[in-house]
MDTraj code that builds the backbone (N, CA, C; nanometers):
import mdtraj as md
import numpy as np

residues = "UNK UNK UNK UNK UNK UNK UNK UNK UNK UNK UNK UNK UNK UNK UNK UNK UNK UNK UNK UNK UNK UNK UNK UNK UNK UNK UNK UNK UNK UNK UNK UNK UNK UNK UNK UNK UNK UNK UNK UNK UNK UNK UNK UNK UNK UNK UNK UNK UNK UNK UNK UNK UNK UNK UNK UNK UNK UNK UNK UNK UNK UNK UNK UNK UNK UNK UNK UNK UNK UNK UNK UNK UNK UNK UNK UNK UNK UNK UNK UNK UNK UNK UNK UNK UNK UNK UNK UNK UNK UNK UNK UNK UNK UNK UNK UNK UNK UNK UNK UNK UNK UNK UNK UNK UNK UNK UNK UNK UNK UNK UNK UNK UNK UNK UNK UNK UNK UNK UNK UNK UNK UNK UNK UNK UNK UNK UNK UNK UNK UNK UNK UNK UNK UNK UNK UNK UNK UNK UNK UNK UNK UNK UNK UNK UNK UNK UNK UNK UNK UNK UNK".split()
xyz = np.array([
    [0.4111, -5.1269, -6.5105],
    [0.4933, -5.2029, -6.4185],
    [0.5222, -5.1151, -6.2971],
    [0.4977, -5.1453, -6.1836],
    [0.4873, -5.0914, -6.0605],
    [0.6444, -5.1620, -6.0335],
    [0.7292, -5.0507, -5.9188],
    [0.8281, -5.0728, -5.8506],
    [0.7936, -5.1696, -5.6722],
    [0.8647, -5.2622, -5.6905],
    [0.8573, -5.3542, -5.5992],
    [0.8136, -5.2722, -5.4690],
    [0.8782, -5.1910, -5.4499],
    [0.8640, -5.0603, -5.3113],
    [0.6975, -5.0200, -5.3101],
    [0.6696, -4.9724, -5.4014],
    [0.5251, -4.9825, -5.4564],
    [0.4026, -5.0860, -5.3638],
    [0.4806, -5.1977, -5.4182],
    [0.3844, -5.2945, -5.3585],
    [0.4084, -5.3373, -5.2228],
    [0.5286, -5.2952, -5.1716],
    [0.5195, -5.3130, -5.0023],
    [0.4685, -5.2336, -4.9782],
    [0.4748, -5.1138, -5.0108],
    [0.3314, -4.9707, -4.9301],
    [0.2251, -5.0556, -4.9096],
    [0.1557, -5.0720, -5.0299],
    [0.0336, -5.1435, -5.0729],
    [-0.0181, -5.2559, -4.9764],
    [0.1194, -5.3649, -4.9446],
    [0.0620, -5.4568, -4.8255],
    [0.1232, -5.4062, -4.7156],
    [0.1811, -5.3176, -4.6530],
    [0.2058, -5.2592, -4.5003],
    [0.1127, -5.1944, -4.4926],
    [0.0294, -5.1043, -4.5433],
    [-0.0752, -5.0816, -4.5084],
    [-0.2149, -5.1358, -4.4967],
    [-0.2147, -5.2616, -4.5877],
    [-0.3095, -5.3136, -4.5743],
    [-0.2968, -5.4069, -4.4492],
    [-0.1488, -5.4646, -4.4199],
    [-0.1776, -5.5210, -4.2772],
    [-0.2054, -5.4401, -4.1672],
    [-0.2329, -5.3457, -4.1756],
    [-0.2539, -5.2902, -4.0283],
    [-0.3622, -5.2176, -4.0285],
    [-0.4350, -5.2177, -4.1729],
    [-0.5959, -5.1360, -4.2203],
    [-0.7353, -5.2708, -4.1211],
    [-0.7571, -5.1734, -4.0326],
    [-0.8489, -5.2893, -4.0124],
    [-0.8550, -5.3330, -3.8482],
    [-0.7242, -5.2831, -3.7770],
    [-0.7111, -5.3484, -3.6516],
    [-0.7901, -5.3359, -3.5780],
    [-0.8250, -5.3842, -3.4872],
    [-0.9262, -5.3353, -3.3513],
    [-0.9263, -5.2319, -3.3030],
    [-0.8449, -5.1871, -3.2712],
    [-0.7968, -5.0220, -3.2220],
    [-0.8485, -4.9530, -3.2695],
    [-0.7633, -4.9136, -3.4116],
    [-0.7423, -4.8190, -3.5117],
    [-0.8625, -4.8391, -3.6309],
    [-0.9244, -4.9398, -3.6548],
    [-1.0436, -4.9634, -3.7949],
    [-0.9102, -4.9306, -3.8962],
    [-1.0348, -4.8323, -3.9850],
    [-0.9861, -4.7991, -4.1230],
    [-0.8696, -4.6493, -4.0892],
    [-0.9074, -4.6131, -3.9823],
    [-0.8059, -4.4800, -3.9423],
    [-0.6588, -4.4841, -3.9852],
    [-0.6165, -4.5468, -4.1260],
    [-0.4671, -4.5573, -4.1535],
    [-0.4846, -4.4231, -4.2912],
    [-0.3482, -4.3769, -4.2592],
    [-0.3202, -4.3075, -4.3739],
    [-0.1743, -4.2741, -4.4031],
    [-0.1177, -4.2769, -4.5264],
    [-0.0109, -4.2499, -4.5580],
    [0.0467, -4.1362, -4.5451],
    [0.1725, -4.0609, -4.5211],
    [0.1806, -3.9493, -4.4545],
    [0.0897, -3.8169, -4.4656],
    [0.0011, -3.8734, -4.3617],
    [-0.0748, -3.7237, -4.3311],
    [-0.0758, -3.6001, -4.3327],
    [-0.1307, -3.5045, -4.3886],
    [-0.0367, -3.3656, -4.3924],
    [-0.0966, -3.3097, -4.3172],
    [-0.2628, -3.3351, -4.2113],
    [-0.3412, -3.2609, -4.1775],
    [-0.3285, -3.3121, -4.0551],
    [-0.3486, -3.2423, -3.9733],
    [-0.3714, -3.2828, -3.8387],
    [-0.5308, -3.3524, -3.8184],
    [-0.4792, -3.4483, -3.7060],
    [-0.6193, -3.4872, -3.7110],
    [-0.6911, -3.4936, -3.6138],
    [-0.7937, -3.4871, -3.6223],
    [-0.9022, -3.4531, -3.5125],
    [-0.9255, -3.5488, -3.4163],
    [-1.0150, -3.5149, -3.3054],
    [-1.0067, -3.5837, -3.1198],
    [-1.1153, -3.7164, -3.2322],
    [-1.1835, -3.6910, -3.3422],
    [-1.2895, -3.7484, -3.3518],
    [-1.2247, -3.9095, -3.4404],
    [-1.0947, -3.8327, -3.5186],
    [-1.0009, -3.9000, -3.5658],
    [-0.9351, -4.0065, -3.5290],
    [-0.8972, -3.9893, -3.3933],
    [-0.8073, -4.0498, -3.2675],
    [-0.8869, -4.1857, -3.2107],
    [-0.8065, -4.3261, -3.2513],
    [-0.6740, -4.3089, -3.2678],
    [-0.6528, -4.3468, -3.3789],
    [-0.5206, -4.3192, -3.4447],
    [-0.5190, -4.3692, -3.5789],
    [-0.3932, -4.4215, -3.6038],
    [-0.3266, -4.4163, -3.7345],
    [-0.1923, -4.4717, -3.7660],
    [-0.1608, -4.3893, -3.8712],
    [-0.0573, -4.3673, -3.8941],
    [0.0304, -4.2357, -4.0070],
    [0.1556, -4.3372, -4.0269],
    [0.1348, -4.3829, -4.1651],
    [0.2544, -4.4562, -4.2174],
    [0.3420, -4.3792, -4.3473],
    [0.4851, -4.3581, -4.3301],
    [0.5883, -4.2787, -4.3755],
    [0.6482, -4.3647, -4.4105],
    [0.6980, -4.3909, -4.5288],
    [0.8085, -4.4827, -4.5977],
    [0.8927, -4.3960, -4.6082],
    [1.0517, -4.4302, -4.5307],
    [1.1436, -4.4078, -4.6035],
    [1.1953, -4.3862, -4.7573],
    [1.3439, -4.3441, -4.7027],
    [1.4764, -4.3423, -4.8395],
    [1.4567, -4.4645, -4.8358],
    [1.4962, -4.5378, -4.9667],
    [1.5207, -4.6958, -4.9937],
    [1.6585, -4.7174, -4.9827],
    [1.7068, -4.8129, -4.8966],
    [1.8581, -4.8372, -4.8890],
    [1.8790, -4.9412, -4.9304],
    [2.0392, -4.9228, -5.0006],
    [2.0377, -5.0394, -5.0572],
    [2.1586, -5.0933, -5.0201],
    [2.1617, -5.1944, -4.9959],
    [2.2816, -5.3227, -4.9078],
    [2.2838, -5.4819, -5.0170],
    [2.3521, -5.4279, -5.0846],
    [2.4226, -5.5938, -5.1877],
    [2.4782, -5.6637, -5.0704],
    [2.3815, -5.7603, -5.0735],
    [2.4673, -5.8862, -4.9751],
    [2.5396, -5.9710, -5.0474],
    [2.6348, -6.0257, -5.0022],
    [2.7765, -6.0924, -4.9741],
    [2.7273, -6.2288, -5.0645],
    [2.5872, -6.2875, -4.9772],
    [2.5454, -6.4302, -5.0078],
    [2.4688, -6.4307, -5.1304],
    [2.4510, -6.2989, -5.1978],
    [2.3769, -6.3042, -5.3169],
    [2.4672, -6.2894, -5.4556],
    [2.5675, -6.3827, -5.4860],
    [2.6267, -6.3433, -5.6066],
    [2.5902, -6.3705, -5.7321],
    [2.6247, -6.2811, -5.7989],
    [2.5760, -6.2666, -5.9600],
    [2.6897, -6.2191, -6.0292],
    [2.7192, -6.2818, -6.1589],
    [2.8007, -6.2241, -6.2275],
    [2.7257, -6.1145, -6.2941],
    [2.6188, -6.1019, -6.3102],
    [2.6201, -5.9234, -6.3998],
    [2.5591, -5.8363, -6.2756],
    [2.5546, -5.8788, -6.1260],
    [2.5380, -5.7801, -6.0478],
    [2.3770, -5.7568, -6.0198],
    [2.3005, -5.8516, -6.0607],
    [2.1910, -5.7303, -6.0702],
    [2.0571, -5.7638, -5.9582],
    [2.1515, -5.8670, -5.9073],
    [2.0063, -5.9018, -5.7306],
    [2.0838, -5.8275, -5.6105],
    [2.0081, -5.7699, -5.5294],
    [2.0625, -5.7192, -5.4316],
    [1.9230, -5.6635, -5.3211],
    [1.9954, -5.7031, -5.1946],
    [1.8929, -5.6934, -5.0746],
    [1.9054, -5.5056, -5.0570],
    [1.7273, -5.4849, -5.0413],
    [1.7601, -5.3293, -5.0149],
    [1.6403, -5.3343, -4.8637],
    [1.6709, -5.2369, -4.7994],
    [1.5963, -5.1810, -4.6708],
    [1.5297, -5.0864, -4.7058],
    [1.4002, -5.0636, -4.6765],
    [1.2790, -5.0102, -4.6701],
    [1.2205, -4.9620, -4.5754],
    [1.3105, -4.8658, -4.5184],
    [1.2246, -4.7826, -4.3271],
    [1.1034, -4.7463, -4.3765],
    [1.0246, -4.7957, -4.2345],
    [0.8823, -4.7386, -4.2548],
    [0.9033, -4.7225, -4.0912],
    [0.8319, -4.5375, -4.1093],
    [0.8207, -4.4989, -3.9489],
    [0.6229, -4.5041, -3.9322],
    [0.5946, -4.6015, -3.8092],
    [0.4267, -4.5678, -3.8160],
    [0.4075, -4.5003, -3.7113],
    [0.3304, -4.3723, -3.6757],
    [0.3319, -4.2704, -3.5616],
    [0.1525, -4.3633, -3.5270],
    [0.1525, -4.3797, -3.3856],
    [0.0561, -4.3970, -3.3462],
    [-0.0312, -4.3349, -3.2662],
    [-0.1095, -4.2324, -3.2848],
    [-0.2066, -4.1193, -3.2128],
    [-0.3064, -4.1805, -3.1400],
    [-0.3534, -4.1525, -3.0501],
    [-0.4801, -4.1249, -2.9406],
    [-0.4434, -4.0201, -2.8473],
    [-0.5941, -3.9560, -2.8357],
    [-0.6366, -3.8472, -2.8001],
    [-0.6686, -3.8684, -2.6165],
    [-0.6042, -3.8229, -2.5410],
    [-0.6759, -3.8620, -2.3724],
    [-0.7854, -3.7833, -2.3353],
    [-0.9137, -3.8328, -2.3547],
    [-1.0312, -3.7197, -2.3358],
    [-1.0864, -3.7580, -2.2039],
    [-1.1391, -3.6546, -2.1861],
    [-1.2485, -3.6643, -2.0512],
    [-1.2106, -3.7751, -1.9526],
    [-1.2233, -3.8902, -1.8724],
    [-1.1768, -3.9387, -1.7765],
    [-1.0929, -4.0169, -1.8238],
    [-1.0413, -4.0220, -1.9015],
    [-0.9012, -4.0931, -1.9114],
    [-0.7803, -4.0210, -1.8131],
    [-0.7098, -4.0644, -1.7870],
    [-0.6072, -4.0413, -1.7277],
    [-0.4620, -4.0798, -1.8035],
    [-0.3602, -4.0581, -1.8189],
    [-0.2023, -4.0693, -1.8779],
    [-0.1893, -4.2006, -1.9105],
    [-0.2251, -4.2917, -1.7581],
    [-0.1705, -4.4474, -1.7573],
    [-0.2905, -4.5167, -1.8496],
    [-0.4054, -4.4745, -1.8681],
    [-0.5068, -4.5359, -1.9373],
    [-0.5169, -4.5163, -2.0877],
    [-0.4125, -4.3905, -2.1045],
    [-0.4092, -4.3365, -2.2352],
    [-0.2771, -4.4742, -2.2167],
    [-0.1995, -4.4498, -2.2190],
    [-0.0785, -4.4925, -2.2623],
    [-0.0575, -4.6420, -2.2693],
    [-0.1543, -4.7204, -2.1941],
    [-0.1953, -4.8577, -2.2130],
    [-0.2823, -4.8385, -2.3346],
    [-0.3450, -4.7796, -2.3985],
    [-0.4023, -4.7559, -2.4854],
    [-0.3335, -4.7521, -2.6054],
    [-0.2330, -4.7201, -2.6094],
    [-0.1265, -4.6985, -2.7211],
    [-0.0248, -4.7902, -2.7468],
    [0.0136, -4.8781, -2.5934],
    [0.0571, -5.0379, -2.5916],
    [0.0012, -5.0990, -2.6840],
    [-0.1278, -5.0894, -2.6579],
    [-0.2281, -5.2283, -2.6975],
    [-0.2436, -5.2301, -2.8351],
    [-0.2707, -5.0651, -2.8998],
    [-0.2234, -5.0280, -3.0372],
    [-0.0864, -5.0929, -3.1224],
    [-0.0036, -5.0454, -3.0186],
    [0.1586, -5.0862, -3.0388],
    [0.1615, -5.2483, -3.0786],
    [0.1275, -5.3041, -3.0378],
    [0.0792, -5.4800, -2.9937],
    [0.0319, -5.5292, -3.1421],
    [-0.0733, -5.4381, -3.1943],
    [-0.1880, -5.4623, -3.2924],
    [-0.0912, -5.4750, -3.3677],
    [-0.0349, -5.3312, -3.3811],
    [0.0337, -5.2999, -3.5056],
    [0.1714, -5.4136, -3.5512],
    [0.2168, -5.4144, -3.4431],
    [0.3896, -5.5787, -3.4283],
    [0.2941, -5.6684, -3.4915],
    [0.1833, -5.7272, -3.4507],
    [0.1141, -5.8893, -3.4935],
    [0.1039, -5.8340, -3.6389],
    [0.0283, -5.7325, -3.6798],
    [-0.0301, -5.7055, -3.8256],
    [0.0718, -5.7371, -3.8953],
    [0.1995, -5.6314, -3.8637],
    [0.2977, -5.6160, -4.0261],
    [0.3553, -5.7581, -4.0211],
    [0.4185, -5.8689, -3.8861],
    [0.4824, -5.9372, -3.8520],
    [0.4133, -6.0514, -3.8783],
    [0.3108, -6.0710, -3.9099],
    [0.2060, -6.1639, -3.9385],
    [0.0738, -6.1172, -4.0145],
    [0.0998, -6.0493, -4.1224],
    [-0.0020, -6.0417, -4.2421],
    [0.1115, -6.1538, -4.3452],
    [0.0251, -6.2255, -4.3807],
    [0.1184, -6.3492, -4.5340],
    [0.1273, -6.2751, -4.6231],
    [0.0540, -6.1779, -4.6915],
    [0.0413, -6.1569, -4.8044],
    [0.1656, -6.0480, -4.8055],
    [0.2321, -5.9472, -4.6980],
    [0.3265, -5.8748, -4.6683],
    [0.4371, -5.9409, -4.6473],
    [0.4354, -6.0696, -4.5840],
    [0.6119, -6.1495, -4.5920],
    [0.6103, -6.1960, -4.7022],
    [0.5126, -6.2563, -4.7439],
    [0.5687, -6.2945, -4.9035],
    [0.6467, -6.2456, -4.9520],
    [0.7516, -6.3065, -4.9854],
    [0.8254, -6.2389, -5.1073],
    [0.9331, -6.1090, -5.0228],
    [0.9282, -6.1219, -4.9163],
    [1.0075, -6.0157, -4.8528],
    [1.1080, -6.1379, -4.7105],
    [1.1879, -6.0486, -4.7709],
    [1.3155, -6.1447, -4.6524],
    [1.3109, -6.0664, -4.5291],
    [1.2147, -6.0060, -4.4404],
    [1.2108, -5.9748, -4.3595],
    [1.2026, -5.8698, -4.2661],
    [1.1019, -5.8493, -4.1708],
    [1.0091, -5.7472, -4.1303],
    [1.0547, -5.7003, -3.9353],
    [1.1243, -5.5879, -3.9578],
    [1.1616, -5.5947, -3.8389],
    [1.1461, -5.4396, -3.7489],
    [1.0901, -5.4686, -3.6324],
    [1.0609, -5.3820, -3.5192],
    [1.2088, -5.3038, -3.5034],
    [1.2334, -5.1668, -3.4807],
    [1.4117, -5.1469, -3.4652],
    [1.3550, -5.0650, -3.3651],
    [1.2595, -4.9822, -3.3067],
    [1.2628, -4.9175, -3.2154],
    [1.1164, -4.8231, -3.1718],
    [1.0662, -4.8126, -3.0483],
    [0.9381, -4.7390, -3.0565],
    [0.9563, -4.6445, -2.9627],
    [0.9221, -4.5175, -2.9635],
    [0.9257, -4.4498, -2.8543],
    [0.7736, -4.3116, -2.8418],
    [0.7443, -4.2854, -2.7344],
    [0.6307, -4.3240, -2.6676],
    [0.6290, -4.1128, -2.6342],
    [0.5472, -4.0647, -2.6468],
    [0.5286, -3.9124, -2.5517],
    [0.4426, -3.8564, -2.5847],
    [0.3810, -3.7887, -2.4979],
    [0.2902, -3.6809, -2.4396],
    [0.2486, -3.5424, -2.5367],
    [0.2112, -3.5141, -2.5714],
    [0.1724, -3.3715, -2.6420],
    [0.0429, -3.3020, -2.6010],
    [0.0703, -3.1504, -2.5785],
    [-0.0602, -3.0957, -2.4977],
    [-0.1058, -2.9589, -2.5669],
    [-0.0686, -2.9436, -2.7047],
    [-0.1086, -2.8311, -2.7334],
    [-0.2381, -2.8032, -2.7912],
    [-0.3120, -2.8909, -2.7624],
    [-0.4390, -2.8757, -2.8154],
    [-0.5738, -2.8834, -2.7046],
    [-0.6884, -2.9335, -2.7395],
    [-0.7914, -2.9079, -2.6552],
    [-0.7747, -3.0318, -2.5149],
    [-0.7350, -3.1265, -2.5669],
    [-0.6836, -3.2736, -2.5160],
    [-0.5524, -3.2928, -2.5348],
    [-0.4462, -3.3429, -2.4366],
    [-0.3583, -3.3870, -2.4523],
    [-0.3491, -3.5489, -2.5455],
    [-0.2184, -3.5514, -2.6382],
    [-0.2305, -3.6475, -2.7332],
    [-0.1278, -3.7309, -2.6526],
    [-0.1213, -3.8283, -2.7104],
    [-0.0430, -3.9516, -2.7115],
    [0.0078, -4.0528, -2.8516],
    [0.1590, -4.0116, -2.8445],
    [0.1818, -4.0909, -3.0105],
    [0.2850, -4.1594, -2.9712],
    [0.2697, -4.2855, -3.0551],
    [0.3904, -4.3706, -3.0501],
    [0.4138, -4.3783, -3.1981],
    [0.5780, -4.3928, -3.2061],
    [0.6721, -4.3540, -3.2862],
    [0.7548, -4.5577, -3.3443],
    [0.6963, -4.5782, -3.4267],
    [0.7868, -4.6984, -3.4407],
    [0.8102, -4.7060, -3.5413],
    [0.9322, -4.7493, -3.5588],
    [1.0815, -4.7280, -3.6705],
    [1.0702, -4.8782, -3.7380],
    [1.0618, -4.9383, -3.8601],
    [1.0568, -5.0496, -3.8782],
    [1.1321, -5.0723, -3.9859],
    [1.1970, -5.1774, -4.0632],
    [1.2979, -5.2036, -4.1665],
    [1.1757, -5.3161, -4.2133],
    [1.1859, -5.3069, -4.3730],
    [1.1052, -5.4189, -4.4448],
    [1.2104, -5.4637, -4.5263],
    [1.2841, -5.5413, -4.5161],
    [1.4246, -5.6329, -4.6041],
    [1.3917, -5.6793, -4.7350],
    [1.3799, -5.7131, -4.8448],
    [1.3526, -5.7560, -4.9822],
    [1.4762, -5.7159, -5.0784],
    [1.4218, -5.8473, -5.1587],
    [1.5701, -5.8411, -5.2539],
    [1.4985, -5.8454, -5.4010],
    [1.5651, -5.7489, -5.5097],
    [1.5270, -5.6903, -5.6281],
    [1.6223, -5.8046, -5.7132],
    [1.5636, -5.7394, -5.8248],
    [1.6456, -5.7649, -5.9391],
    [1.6997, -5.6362, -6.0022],
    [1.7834, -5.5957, -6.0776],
    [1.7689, -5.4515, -6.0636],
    [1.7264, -5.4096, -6.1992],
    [1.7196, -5.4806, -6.3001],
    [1.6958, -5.4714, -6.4042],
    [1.5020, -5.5078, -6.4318],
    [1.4543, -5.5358, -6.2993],
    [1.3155, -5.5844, -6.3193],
    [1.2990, -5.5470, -6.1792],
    [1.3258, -5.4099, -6.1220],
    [1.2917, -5.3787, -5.9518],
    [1.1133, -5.4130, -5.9447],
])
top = md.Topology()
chain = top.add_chain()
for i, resn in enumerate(residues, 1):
    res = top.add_residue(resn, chain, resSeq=i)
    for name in ("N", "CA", "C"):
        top.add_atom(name, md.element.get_by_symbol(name[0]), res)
traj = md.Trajectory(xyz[None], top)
């Protein structure tokens, strides 16, 4: 028996395995840096699981309750050879774009989940390597409600 948390990894990554951008370039927190050849890709980090008993869910033995599920996805591309900043960074929009439609519209990921939400993205520059990088940073909440005796 797999934990419900389990199986949202399982479909957040599969909605966004595949995009136009990015292909198969998804991986769960990466430990390696990755290469210009790599770029661009997606690095998905699941949160602490939080947990928030809502008000509208009562039970006398307690045991349904809505929990939050941060998932941060870092989005990489590499600015090589005639690219320029603004061409990189529309580049990482358009990524950004992919990635909102995927998690926000894969079925098989809302199923069963009360709700999938964008909380914040933020966008910068990195130059310590052969090519300057470009990553976007987006913060997301996946809402679902357990049982707690059958999470």
């Amino acid at each position: 028996m797999s934990h419900a948390r389990a199986d949202i990894r399982v479909r957040a990554t599969d909605a966004v395995t595949g995009l136009l951008s990015t292909g198969d370039r998804v991986s769960e927190w990466r430990l390696n840096a990755a290469g210009a050849d790599d770029l661009p890709n997606l690095t998905l980090k699941f949160g602490k699981d939080q947990e928030h008993v809502s008000d509208d869910i009562d039970n006398a033995l307690g045991v349904r309750e809505v929990r939050d599920l941060p998932l941060t996805i870092e989005i990489s591309e590499v600015q090589r050879g005639d690219k320029d900043n603004a061409n990189t960074l529309t580049i990482i929009d358009t990524i950004c774009a992919e990635v909102e439609t995927g998690l926000t519209g894969y079925t098989p990921l809302t199923n069963g989940i009360d709700d999938v939400r964008l909380l914040t993205t933020e966008i910068e520059m990195t130059g310590g390597g052969e090519w300057p990088v470009a990553v976007a940073t987006q913060e997301w909440i996946i809402r679902y409600t357990v049982d707690r005796t059958n999470p």
